[in-house]
N, C-alpha and C positions, 0 to 999 in steps of 0.2 A: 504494500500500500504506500502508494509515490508520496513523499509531504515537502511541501512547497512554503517556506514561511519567509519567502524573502518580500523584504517591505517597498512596495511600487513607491518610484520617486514620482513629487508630485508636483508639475508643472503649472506656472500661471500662463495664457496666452495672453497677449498683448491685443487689445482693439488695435486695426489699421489707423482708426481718429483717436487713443488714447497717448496721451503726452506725459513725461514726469512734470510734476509740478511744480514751479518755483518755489523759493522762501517765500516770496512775497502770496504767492496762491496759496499755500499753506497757510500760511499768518492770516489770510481773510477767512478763514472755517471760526476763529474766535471772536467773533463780533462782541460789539457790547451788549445787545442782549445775551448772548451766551456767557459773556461776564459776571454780570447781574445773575443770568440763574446759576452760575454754578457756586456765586460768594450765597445765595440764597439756601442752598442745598446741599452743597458739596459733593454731585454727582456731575459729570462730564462725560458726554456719547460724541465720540468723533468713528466711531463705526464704519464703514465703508467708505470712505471717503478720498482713495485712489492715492493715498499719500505714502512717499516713498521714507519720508522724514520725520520726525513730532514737530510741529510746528515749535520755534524756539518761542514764539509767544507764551504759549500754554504754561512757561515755568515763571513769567510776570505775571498772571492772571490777579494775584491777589496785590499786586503794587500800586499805586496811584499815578498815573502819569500821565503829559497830555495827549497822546493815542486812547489810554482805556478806562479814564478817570469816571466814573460816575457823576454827575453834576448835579450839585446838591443848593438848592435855594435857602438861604439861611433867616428868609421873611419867612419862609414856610415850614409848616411842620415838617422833622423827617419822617419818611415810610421806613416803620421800625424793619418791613424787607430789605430796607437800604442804607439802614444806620451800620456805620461798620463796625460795632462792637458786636451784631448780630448777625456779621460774616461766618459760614461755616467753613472750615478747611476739607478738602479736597478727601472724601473718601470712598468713592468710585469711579472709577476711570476707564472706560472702553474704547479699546486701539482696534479692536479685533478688525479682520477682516478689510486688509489695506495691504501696502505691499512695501511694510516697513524693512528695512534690512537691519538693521542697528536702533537702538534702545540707550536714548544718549544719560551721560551718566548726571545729569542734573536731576534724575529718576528720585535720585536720594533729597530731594529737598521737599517733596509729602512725605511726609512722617506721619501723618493721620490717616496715609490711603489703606483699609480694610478689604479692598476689590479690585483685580488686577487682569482686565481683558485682554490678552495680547495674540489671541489663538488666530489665524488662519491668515500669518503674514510671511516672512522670510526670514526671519532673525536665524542667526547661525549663536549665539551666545549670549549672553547676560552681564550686563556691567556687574564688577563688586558691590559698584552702590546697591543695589536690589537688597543687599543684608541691613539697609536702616531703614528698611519698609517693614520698623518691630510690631506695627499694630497691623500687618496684614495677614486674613483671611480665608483668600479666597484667592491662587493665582492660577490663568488660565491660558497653558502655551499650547495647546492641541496646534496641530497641523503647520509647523514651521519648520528651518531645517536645522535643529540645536545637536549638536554632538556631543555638546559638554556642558555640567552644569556647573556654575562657578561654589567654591565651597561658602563662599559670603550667603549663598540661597539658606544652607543649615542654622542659618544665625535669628532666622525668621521664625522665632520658636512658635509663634502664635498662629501658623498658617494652618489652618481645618481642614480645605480642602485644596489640593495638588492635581490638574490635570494636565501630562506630558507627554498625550496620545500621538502618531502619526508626525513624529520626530526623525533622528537617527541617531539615538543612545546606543552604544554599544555595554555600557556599564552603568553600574550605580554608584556610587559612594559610602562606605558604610558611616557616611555623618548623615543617611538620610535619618537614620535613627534618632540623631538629635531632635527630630519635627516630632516630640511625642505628641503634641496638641492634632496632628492628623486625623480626621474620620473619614476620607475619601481618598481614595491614591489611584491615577490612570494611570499606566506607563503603558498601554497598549499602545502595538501597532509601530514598535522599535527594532533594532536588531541586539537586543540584551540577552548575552549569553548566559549570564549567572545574576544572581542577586543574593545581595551581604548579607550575612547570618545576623548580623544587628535588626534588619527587620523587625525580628520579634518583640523588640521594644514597642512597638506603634503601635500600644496595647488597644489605644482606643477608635482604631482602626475600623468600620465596621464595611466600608467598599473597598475591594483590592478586584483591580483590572491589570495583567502583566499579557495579557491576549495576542497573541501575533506575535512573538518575539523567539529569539531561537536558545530557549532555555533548554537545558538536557536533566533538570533536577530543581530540586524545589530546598532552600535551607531548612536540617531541621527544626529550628525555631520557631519555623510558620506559624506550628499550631500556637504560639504564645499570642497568639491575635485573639483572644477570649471573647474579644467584641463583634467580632466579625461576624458580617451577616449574608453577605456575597462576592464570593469568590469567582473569578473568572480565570483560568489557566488553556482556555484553549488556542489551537492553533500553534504550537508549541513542539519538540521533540521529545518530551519527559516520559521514559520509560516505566518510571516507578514512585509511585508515592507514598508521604510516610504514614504511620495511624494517624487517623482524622478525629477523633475523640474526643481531646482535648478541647474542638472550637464548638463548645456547648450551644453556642449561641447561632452558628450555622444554619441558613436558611436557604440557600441560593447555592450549587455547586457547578461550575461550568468545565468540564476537561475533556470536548472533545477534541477530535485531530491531534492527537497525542499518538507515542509509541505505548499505550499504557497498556500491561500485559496481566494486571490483576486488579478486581477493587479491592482497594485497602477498608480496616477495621473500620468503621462509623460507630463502632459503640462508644454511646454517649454522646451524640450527636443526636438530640433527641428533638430538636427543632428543623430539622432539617424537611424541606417540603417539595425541595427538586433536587435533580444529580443528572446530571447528563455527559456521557461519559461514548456520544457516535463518536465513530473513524476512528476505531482505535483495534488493538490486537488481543480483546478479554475474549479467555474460551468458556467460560463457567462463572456461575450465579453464585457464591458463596454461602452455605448454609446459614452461616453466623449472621450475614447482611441482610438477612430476611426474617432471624430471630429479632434485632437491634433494631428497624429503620419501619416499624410500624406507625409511626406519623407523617411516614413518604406520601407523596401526592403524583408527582411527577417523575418517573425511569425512563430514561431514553438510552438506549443501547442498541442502535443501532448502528450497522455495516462494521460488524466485528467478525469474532470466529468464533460463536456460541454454536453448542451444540447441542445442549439441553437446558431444558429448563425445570426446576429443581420444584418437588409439590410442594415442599416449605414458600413458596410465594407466594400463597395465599395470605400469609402471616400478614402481608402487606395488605392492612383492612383498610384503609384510607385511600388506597392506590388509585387515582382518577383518568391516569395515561401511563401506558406501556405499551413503548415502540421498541420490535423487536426485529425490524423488518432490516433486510439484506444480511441474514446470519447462514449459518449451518444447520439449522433445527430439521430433523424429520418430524417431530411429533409433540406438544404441548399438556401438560397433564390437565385431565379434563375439568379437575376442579377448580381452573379459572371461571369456570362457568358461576361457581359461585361466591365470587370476589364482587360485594355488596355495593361498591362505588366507581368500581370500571366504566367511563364512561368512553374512551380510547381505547381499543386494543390493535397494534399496527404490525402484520405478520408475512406483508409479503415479501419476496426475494429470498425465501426458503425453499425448502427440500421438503414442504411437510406432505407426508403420503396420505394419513386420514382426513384431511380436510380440502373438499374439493376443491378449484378456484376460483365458480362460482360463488360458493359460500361465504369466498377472501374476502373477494370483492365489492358481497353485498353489502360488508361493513359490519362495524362493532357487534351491535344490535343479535345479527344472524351468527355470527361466530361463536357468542358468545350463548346464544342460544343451542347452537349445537352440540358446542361443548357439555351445555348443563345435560343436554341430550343423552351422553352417551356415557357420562356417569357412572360406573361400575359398583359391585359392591367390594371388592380389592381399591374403587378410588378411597369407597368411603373409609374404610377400615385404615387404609391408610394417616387418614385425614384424626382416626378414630372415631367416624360415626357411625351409629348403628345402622344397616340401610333399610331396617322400618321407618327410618325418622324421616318425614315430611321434608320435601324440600321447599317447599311453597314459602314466600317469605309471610311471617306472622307479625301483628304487633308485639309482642311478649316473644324473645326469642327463647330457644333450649337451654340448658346446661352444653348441648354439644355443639353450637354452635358458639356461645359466650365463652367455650374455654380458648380460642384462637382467640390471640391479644386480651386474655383474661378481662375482657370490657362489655359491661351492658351498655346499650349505645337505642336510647329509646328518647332520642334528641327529636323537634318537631311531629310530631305522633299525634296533637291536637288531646292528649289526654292530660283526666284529672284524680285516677287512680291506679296504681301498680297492684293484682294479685300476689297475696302472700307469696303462695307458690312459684313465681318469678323470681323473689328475690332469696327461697331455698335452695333453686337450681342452681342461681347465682354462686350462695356460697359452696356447693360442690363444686362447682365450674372455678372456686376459687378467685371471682373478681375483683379484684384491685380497683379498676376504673367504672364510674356511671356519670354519664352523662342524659339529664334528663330537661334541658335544656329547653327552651320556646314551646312551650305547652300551656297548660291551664291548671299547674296545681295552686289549691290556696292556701293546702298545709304541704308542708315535708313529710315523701312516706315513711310511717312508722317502720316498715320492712325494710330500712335501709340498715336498724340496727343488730338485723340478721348479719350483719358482713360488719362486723365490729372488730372483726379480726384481720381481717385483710383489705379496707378500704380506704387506700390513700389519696383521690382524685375524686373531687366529685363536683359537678356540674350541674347546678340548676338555676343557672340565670335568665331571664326573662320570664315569671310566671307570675303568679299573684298573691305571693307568702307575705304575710303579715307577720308573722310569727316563730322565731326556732324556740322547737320544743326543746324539752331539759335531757330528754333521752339523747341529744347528738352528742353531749357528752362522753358520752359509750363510744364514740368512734375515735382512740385515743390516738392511732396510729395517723390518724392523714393529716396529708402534710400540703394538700391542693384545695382549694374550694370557692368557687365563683357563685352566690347570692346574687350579683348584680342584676338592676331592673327588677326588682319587687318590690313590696312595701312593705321595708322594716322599718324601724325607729329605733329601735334596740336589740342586744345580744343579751341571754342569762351568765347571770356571773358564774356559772359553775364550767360555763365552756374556758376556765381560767387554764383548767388541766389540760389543755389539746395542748400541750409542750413543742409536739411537732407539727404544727402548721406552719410552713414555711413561704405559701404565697395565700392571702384573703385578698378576694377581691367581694365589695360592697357596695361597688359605682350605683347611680340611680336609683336611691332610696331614699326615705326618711330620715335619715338620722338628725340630729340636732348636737349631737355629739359625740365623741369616739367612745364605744363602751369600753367600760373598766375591764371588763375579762380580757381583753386584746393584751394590755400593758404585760398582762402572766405567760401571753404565747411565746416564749424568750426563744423558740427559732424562729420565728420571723421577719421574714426577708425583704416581701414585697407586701406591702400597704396600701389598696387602692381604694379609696374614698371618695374621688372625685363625683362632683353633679349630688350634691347631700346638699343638705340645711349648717351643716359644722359651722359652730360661733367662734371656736377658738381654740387654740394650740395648747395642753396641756402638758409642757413643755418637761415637769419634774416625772410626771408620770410615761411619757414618753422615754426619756431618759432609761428610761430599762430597757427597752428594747434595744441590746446592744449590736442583731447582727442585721437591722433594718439597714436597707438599703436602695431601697424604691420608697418614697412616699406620695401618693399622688391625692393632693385636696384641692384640688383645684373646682372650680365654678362651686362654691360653697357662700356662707355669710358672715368669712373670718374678718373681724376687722383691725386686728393686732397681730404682729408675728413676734412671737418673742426673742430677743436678741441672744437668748441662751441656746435658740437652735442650731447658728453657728458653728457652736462645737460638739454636732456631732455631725463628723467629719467621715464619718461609715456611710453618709447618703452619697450614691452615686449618682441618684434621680431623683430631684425634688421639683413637684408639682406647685404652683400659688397660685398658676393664675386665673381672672375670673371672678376675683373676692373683692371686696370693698376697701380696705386697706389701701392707705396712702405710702407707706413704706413698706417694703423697697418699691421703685418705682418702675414701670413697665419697662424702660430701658435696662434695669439689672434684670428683671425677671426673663428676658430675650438672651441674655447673654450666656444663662444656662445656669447648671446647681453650684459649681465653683464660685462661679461671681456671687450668689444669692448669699453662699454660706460663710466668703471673707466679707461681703457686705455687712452681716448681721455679727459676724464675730468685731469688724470696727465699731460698732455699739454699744460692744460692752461697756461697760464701766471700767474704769484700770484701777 
């Protein structure tokens, strides 16, 4: 299988009537209305605008002189838009898409620019100065011809987002790791053979784009990307990848066009909802990856060298698309027929002998029909179920069907009671998960405290609960649980002992206040309360929650934050906004949870 990742150069054509443009045609793009708004705003769009130069004006914009003076009547009032103590300095700036070649180094004289458009010009390189742009952002070289990035760029600690797509890097620098402020990094579409084991640092990483480039290996320290949410590695040589495990937070996995010759480990990778892993050289499904990847959504393994497909796939109960087409397969086990969420199944360019190619071609629907068709009782035994058991889907499923992915999964069902007897077969079937989600209960079923021994997940947001009974108590093990959209106001203090809840969510309800029983959950982690009535922060009681780490109160009717929240420096994710509260002010609240929490820590008292 041929791979090609060499990067097309990319040429501008000249109009026969387009001309370079003088200083002086350059210098008229800043007029003085453009003066006026950019001292008003401190954004500036010179976007398209055929310029081979930066106009040398643009680095006088905020000087007074007789070219760009603003003319101010001093019979008349000033327009406080025009007073200049109420000039804003320069913190956006768009060059993009012109046919600059050079980036003069008077670059360094906004120190306030946060936004940095420079994508789709000719620049070959970057002044030094670029390193005193300390409050920037956001900078954006896509499609220029850079080979090198000057080390001054690493000095820019405060940059979030990085795009240096459709370039010609051949290397990285391992000072990119200085950029830990990073959440977005392109480097596609370069010729980057390797990239520095420092990576790992950009913890808080959650877009990595390296796509197009002629990497043979991935550093081990990838997985130290904890934040990471999508990954993109295709188009690439990498033969082998490391365990994936470690990026819990994983959602998005791109690796086709690869040399890749096996899937790696995804245990623990429990977020994870796509993996696409065409054009590449895997012959086999791995048992393990179909035990671990039950919250998959999306497999695309197509134009590999599969040759079977393993009946543990079924495991994959979430599964919505699998594309399996231009492989080796003769034959599929027929119990995808009974994979609950198949809404894709893609099988042509195989070798399969049972299934006609009429029936390929009729689509999902018919395939998947057929399959359920021919169903054996060696499929079901397999499967372990009995083949007296119905296969017709029910509301109330079996114990043999709820023991795949140990989950009762009775989400939108339009009901407002569970049979006992559902929730015994449950606990034979050993369920951990229920999800009883978007229905019409007005209480919680009692029968949930049948599974007091094994139920860590549970799901029943959107319904019409007024009230948690004192029996949820009894459920000491779980450690997940979404109430959201119902009508609580309150929790019983005896739910003090759930020690292990590790995420409560309680968005859209009643509350007026954080119950007391919450302060005693001492694993928890994540705290969603946003869309409540909450008056106020109960800052000393709070304070025992030492492994909180999400807190989310947002659109609530707090109208103090206490200065003591500050120091607790274990929030990764703090919610405020939406409340009536004058401090902090919408501009610290945009900045993110760092700024909120040194904001509120300078309030202390000394």
């Amino acid at each position: 299988m041929e791979k090609q990742n060499k990067v097309k150069s990319r040429r501008k054509f000249v109009d026969p009537v387009f001309h370079l443009q003088t200083k002086d045609e350059e210098n008229q793009h800043i007029t003085k209305d453009v003066i006026k708004k950019v001292r008003s705003t401190g954004q500036l769009n010179l976007s398209s605008r055929h310029m081979s130069e930066v106009p040398e004006k643009l680095f006088s914009i905020y000087e007074v002189t007789n070219e760009n003076e603003i003319n101010v009547d001093l019979s008349k009032p000033v327009k406080e838009e025009e007073a200049w103590w109420n000039m804003k300095p320069l913190t956006h700036l768009d060059l993009s898409s012109n046919v600059l070649i050079k980036l003069p180094k008077q670059i360094g004289l906004f120190q306030d620019l946060m936004v940095l458009n420079l994508h789709d010009n000719l620049l070959t390189e970057l002044p030094e100065e670029i390193g005193a742009l300390r409050k920037l952002t956001k900078l954006s070289l896509n499609h220029n011809k850079i080979a090198h990035l000057t080390q001054e760029l690493y000095k820019v600690v405060e940059l979030k987002q990085l795009f240096i797509s459709h370039n010609c890097l051949d290397s990285i620098s391992k000072d990119m790791s200085d950029l830990v402020m990073l959440e977005k990094l392109d480097l596609s579409n370069n010729v980057i053979t390797s990239l520095p084991s420092g990576i790992g640092f950009l913890v808080r990483l959650t877009e990595f784009n390296v796509s197009h480039n002629n990497l043979k290996n991935l550093p081990p320290d990838i997985v130290n990307l904890r934040s990471l949410l999508k990954l993109d590695i295709s188009h690439n040589s990498i033969t082998k990848l490391p365990n994936m495990g470690e990026l819990r937070k994983l959602q998005i996995f791109y690796a086709q066009h690869n040399d890749i010759q096996e899937i790696p480990d995804f245990c623990g990778c429990e977020q994870v909802q796509e993996i696409y892993f065409g054009n590449n050289y895997i012959k086999d499904i791995p048992l393990e990856f179909c035990d671990n990847m039950k919250h998959l959504k999306i497999l695309e393994l197509r134009d590999n060298q599969i040759t079977s497909v393993p009946t543990a796939i079924t495991k994959l109960i979430n599964l919505i698309k699998l594309d399996l087409t231009n492989n080796d397969l003769e034959e599929l086990p027929n119990t995808i027929g009974l994979m609950p969420h198949l809404l894709s199944l893609k099988i042509d360019g195989n070798r399969l002998k049972l299934i006609r190619p009429d029936i390929i071609h009729a689509g999902t629907n018919r395939i998947l029909r057929h399959l359920k068709e021919k169903i054996s009782d060696e499929d079901l035994k397999a499967l372990h179920i009995p083949s007296d058991v119905s296969l017709n889907n029910r509301i109330f499923p079996n114990r043999y069907t709820m023991r795949h992915g140990n989950f009762l999964n009775l989400a939108k069902k339009n009901i407002s009671e569970i049979p006992e007897e559902c929730f015994i077969e449950a606990k034979e079937a050993k369920v951990t998960c229920v999800d009883l989600c978007k229905n019409k209960f007005v209480d919680i079923p009692a029968g949930l405290q049948i599974l007091s021994t094994t139920l860590t997940e549970l799901n029943i947001a959107s319904n019409k609960i007024s009230k948690v009974p004192e029996f949820f108590m009894n459920l000491t093990i779980i450690k997940y649980c979404d109430l959201s959209g119902n009508q609580l106001n309150d929790l019983p203090d005896c739910l003090s002992n759930l020690v292990h809840m590790r995420e409560l969510i309680l968005s859209n309800n009643r509350f007026i206040k954080i119950p007391n029983c919450i302060f005693h959950m001492i694993g928890l982690e994540i705290l969603l309360m946003n869309d409540n009535s909450i008056e106020d922060i109960p800052i000393e009681d709070l304070k025992l929650l030492k492994r909180i780490a999400t807190l989310n109160l947002s659109n609530n009717n707090i109208n103090f934050v206490p200065p003591e929240l500050g120091n607790m420096t274990q929030l990764k994710s703090l919610e405020l906004n939406g409340n009536p509260f004058r401090q902090p002010g919408y501009a610290i609240l945009q900045k993110g949870t760092d700024s909120i929490l040194s904001y509120l820590r300078n309030k202390l008292p000394l």
